[in-house]
Every structure is written in C-alpha cells, then in structure tokens.
DRENVOKE-616867 format. One record per residue (C-alpha): residue in three letters; x, y, z; residue number from 1. Coordinates in nm, 3 decimals, always signed. Layout:
<pts>
residu; u; v; w; num
Ala; X; Y; Z; NUM
...
</pts>
This chain:
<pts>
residu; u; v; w; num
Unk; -19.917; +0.976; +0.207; 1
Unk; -19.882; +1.262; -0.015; 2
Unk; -19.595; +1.170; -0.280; 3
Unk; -19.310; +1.461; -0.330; 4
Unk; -19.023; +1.499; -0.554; 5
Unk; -18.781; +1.660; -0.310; 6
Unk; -18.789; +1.703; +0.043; 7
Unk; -18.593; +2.006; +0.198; 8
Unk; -18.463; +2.005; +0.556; 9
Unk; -18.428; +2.357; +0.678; 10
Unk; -18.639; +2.634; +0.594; 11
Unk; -18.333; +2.907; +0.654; 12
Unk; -18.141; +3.101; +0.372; 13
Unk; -18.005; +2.764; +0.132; 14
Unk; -18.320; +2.553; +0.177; 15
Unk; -18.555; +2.867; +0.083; 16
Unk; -18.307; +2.936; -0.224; 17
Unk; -18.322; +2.556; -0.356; 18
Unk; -18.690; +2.534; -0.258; 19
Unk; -18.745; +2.867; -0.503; 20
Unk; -18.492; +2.668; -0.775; 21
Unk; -18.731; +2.361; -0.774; 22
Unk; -19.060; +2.537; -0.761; 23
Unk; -18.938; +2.682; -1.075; 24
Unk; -18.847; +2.386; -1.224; 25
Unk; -19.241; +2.267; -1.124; 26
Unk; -19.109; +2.032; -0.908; 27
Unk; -19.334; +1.864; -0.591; 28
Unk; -19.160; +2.015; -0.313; 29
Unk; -19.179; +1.989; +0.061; 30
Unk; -18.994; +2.223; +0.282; 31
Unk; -18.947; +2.100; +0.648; 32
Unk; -18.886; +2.358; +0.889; 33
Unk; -18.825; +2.360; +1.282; 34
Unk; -18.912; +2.725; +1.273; 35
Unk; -18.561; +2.838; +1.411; 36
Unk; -18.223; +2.845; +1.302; 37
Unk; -17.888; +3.057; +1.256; 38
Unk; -18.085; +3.314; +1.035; 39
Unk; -18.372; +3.346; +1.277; 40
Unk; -18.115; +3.504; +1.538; 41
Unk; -17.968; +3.800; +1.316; 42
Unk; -18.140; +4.129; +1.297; 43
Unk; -17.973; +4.252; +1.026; 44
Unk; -17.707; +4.112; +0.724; 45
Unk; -17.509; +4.454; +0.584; 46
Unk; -17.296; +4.242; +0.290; 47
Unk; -17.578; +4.131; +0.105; 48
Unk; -17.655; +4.287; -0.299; 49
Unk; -17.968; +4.461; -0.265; 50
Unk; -17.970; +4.522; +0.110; 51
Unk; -17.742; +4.866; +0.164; 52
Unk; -17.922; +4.909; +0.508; 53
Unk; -17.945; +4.589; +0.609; 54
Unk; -18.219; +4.317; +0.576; 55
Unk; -18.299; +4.069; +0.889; 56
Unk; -18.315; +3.709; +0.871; 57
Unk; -18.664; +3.635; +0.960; 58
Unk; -18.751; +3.863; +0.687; 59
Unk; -18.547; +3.714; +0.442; 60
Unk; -18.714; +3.388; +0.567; 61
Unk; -19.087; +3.532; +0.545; 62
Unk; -19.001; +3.667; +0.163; 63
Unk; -18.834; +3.360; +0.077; 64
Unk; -19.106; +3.161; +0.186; 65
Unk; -19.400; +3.389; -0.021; 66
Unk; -19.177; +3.342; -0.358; 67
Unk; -19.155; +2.979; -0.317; 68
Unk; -19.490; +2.934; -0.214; 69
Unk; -19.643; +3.092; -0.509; 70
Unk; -19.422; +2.871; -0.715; 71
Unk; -19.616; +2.540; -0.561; 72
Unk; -19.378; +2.500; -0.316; 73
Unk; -19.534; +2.310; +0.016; 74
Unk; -19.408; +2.413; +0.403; 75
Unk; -19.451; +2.194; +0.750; 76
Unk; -19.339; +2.317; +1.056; 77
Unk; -19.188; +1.975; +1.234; 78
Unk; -18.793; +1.907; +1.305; 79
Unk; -18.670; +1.597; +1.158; 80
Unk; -18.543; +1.337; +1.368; 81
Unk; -18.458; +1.060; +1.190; 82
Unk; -18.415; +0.976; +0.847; 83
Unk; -18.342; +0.632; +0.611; 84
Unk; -18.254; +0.515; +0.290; 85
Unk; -18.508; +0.329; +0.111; 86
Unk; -18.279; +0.074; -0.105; 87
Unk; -18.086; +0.100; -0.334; 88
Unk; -18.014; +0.445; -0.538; 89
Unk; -18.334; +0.604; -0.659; 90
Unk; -18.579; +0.399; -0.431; 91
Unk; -18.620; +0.711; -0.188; 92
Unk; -18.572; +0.808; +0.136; 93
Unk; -18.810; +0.814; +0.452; 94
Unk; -18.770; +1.121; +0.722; 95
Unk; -19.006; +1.084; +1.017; 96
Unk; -19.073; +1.465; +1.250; 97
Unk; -19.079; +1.525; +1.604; 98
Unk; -19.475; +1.545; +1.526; 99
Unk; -19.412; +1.181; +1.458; 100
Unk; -19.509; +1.230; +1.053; 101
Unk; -19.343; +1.081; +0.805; 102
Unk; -19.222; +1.249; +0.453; 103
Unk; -19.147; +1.017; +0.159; 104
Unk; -18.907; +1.149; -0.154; 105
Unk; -18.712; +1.048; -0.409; 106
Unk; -18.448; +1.310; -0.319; 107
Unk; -18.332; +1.504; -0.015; 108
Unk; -18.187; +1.852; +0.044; 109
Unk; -17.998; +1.882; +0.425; 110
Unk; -18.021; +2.221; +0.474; 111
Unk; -17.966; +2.221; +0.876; 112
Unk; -17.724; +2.415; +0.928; 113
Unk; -17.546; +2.545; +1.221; 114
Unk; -17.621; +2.702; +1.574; 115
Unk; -17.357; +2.954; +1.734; 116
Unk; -17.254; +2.827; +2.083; 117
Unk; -17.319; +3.123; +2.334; 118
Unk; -17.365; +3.152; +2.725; 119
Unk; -17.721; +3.276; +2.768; 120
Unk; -17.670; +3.677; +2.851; 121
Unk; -17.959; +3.865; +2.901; 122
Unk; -17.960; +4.166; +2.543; 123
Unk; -17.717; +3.969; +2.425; 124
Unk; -17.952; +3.800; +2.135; 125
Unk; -18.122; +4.133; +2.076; 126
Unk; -17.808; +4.250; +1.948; 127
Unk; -17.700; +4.029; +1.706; 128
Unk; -17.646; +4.134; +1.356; 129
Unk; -17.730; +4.518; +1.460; 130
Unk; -17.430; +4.599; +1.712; 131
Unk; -17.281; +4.230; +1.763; 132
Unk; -17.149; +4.010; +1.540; 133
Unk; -17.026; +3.666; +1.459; 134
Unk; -16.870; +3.660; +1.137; 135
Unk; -16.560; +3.864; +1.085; 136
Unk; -16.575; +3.857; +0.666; 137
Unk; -16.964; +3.932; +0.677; 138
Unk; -16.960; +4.243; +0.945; 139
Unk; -16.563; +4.312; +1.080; 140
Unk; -16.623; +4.633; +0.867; 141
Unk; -16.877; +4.768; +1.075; 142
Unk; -16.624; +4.780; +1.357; 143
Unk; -16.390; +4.961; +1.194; 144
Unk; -16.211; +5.229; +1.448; 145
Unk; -16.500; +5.143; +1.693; 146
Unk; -16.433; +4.982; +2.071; 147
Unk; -16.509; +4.655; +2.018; 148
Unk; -16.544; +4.357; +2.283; 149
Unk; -16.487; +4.017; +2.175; 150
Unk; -16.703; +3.808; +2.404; 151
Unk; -16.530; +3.480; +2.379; 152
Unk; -16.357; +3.144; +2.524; 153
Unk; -15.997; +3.097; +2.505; 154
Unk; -15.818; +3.026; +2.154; 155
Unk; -16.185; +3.074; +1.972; 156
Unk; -16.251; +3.384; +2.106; 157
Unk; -15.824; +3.492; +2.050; 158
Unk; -15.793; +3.425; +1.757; 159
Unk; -16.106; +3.593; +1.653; 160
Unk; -15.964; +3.919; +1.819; 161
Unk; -15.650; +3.867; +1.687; 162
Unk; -15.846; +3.823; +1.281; 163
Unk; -15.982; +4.187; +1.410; 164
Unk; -15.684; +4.381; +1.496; 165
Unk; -15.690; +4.495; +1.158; 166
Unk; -16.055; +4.682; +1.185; 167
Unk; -15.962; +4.854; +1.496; 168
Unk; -15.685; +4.902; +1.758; 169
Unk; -15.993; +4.941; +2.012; 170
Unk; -16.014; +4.597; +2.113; 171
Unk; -16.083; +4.408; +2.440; 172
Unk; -16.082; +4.066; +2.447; 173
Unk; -16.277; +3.897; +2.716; 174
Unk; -16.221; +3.525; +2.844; 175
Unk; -16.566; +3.427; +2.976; 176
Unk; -16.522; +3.038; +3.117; 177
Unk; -16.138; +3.117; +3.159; 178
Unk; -16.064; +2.844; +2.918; 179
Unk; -15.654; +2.812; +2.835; 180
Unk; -15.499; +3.034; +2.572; 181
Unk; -15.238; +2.871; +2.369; 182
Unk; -14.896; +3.064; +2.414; 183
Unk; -14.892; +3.146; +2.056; 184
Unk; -15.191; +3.374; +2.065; 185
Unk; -15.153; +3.525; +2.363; 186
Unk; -14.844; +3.643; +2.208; 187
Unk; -15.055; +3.801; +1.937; 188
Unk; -15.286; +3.994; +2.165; 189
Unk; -14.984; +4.126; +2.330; 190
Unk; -14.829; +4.198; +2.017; 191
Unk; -15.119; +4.387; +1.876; 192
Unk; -15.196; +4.590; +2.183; 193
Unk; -15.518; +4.388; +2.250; 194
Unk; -15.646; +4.426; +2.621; 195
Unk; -15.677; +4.111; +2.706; 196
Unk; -15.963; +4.038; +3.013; 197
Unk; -15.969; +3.732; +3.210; 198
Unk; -16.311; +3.701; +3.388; 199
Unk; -16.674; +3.619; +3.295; 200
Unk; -16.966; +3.818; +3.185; 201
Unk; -17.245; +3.906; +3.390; 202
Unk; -17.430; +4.029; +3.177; 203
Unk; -17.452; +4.226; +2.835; 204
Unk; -17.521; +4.594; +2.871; 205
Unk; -17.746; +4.784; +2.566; 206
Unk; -18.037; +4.999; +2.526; 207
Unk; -18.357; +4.802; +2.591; 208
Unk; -18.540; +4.778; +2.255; 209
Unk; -18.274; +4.925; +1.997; 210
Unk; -17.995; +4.652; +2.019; 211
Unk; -17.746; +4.917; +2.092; 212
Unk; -17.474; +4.707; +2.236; 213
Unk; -17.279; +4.906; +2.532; 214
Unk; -17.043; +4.687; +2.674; 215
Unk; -17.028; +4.459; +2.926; 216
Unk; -17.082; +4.415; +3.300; 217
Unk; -16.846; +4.147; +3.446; 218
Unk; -16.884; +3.918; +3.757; 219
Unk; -16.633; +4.106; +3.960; 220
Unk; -16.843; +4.423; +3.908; 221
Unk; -16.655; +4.580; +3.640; 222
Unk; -16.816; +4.768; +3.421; 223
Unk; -16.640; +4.804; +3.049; 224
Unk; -16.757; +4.998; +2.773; 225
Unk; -16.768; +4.970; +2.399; 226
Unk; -17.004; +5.007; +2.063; 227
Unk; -16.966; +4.710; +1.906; 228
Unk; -16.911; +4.349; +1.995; 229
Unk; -16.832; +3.981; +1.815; 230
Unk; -16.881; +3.682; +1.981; 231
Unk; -16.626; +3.364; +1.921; 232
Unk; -16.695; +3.047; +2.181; 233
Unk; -16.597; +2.809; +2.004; 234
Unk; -16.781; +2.440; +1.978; 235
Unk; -17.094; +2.581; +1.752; 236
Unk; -17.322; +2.301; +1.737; 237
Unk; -17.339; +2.189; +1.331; 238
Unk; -17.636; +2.035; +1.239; 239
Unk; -17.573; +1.740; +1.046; 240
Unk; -17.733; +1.417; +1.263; 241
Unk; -17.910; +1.296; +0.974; 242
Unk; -17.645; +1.299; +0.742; 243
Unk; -17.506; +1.113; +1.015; 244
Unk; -17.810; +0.818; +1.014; 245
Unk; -17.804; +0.801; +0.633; 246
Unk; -17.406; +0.693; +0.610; 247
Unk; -17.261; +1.051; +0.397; 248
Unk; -16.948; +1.140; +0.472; 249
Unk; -16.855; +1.395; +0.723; 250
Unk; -16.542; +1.591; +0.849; 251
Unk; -16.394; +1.560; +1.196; 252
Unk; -16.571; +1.845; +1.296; 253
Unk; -16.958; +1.744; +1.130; 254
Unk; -16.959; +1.939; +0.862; 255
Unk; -17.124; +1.722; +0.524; 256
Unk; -16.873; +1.663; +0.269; 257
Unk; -17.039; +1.721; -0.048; 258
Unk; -16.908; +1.721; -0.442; 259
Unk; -16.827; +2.082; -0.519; 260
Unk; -16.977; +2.106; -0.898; 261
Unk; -17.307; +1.938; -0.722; 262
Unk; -17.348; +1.985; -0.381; 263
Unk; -17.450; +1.603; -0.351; 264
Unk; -17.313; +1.433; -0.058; 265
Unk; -17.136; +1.090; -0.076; 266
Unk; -17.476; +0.906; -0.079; 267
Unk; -17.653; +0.936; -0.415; 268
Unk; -17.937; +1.161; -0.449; 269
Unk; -17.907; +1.304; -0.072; 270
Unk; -17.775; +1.678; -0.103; 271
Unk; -17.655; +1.932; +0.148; 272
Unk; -17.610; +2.319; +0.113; 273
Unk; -17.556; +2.616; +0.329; 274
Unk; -17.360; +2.595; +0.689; 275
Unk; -17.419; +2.255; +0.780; 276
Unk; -17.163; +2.202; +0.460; 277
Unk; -16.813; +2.280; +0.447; 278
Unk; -16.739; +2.649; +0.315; 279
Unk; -16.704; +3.017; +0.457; 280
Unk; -17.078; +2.981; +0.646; 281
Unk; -17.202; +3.345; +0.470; 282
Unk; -17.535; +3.391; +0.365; 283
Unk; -17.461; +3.420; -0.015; 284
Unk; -17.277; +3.168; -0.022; 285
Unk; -17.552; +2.979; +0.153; 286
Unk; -17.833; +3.092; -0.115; 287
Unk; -17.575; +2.968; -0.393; 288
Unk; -17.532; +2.638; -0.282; 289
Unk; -17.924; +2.619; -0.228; 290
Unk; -17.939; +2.693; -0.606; 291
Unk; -17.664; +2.490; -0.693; 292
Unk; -17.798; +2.202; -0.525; 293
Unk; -18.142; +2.217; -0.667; 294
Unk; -18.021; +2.255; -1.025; 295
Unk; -17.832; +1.918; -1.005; 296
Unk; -18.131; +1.728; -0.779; 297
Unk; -18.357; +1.903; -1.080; 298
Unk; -18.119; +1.684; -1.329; 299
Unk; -18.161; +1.335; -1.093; 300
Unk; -18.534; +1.412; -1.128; 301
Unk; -18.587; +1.417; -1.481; 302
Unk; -18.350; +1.135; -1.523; 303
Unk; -18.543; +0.874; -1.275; 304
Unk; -18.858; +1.020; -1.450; 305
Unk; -18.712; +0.881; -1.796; 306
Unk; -18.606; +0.569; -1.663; 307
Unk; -18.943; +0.516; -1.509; 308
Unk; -19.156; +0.623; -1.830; 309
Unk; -18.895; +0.365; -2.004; 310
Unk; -18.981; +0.116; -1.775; 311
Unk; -19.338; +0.169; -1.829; 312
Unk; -19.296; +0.135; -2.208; 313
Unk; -19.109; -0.226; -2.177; 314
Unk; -19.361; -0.383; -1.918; 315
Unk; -19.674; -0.204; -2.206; 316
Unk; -19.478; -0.404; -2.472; 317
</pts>
C-alpha cells in the first residue's frame, strides 16, 4: 500500500484549497473524491475576488485540481465509506472506498460537505447559481428589485423569503409539500407584503440551454412568472458519517465541531473544513478553512516526523 502523509476527503472547494496548502508544503497527499458535491451543482459563484462575471464550480474544481496536481498532489475517484482510528494519537487512520480500497495516513482532512435537499424538478438544476440561488449572503444581491420565487417548504423556505424582503418587494413564496408555517412567520410574509402560495410545483419553467429561470408551473395548472428564484427546503443532507465512525464531536444538526484557530476536530490529528463544519457554508470561507486546516495538519506532520527521527536516534544508540 502506497504510504501518504494526509488523506483528503472531498475533492470540492476546502479539500482542493488544503490539498494546494500541503502540496506546497511537499507533503504526500491523497485527495479522495466521489466526483460530485455542492460545488459540482452551481454554474456560477458572483461574490468571489477575481471572478466579476462569475466562475462555475466544476471549473473551480478542474483548476484547483491542475494547481495541486503539479504540486505532487495525488487524486482517486472512490467515496469513502468507512473510516477508523488506528490507536492511539499519531498511529494513523484507515479509510476503506466504495471501490473497496483502502487509504492509510497519518492525518485526515473531512472535507464532505453538504448536499441541498430539493424535490427533483425538471431545469431546476440547470439553473442553479445562474438565475436560482441558495444562499442569500452569497447571491440575494442579484435579486435585487427582480420577481423572485422562493421555491421552498414551510418555515425553511419562510424564513428564507422573509431574509429577502429586503432585496426586493417582488416576492412569492411558494409552499411545495404544504408543510406547517409557524404563526410567527406567516405574520412576517403578511407583514412584508410577501405573496404567499400554498401548492406544489410541477415543474420549473426556463429557457432550455441558458438557465434562464422563468417561473414556475404549479400542480393546479397555474402558471406564475418571475426572473429569479432561491430555493430553501429545509433538511440539507450534511455530510459528516465518518466523523461520525471515528468518535469527533458533532452538533445536533451534524455539522463537525472543530477548534477555530485549527480546524482540528475533537479527535487528534482528524481535521474538517468547508460546509460539512460549522460556519456561514460560502465558498471563501470554505477555501480558508481548507488552508487553515492544512497549515496546522502541516505542523502535526513535521512534529511526528521529529519524534520519529528521535526515535530512530535512541534505538541507533
């Protein structure tokens, strides 16, 4: 089995930015990627320095993946599906991939992430990050005055229209799955003039090809229009199973607690970074904490290499 110094889970946005950090620091690193992910799904990220028009994921993903390569960095295409700790701190952990390989290191970087819950609507994914959003602090701006549908589930999808009112007084908020609205915010939408649709969604309406989002075609035949869309469902599936099998800590709702200066999670030498951790789930913050991580699993490196040169010198003498 080949021998690695780290082993990154998740080839999106933080595990490409920690896989660069290591390369750099000449590191033996393995990147192991299921080929899909969060980043894989959006078309186009406007807030990002560099990127005034707009970059997609996959080809953040393919550049990513060139720059760390030419730094030595190594790339599998298997999902891991289970993972254990070696012994004690230091002694490594073992992941073993659907492909039924198994990777060897003595440290880890989760870098799973998250999926977006989302009924399967025909041009629905062709539209995301172009015309349809999920994040209000990463894209509500390019709603601004624009009719906007919020395709959502009850207090997800309200509050989301309710967060915003603020970019437009266009808004239509539409209850696919008639979940229950709590009282509270279905004050707000009434408060802040937000039409307010109870029904579900037939299917998404846009220009073949383009991702021009249109609006919406609803089971009862309806037909409403708009230019722009978010999505809120609630229940997005976080990625953190292996966390899970190796004994960190998580929150209530999955997310990896991890030490803020470090990024390392409550077992030593196991790291997470990007959306499966708990932050604002934006994709600089997501190529920080990739960094961030990889500087301090850079520092755990070099110190089991001393202790294991020291070692060396005391069995010699």
């Amino acid at each position: 089995m080949e021998q690695y110094d780290s082993l990154i889970v998740g080839g999106g946005i933080a595990g490409l930015q920690a896989a660069i950090q290591l390369g750099r620091y000449e590191h033996r690193v393995l990147v192991l990627d299921a080929g899909y992910g969060r980043s894989t799904l959006c078309k186009s990220y406007h807030n990002l320095l560099g990127w005034p028009d707009g970059v997609s994921g996959d080809e953040l993903r393919r550049l990513g993946k060139l720059q760390a390569e030419k730094l030595g960095v190594s790339f599998v295409i298997d999902e891991v599906v289970q993972a254990v700790n070696k012994g004690k701190p230091g002694d490594g952990f073992e992941l073993w991939g659907k492909s039924g390989k198994s990777y060897e290191a003595p440290t880890v970087l989760l870098a799973t992430g998250l999926m977006d819950r989302m009924p399967e609507l025909s041009k629905l994914k062709a539209c995301l990050g172009l015309t349809v959003y999920v994040c209000p602090d990463c894209d509500g701006y390019e709603i601004r005055n624009r009719q906007t549908i919020v395709m959502g589930s009850g207090d997800a999808g309200a509050g989301m229209a309710v967060k915003l009112s603020d970019r437009t007084d266009k808004l239509i908020y539409v209850n696919h799955g008639h979940r229950v609205i709590s009282k509270e915010l279905l004050e707000q939408l009434r408060q802040k003039r937000i039409t307010y649709v109870l029904e579900d969604i037939q299917e998404v309406i846009a220009e073949e090809g383009q991702g021009a989002f249109r609006g919406v075609l609803l089971a009862n035949g309806e037909r409403i229009e708009a230019e722009r869309g978010f999505i809120a469902f609630g229940g997005n599936e976080v990625k953190s199973d292996l966390a899970r099998q190796l004994g960190a800590e998580r929150m209530e709702n999955r997310h990896i607690m991890t030490d803020p200066r470090s990024k390392m999670t409550s077992v030593p030498f196991l790291w997470a970074a990007g959306d499966v951790g708990v932050h604002a789930e934006q994709v600089t913050i997501a190529m920080g904490e990739g960094a961030q991580a990889a500087i301090w699993m850079n520092k755990a490196l070099t110190m089991l290499k001393e202790e294991a040169n020291v070692n060396r010198v005391i069995v010699r003498s």
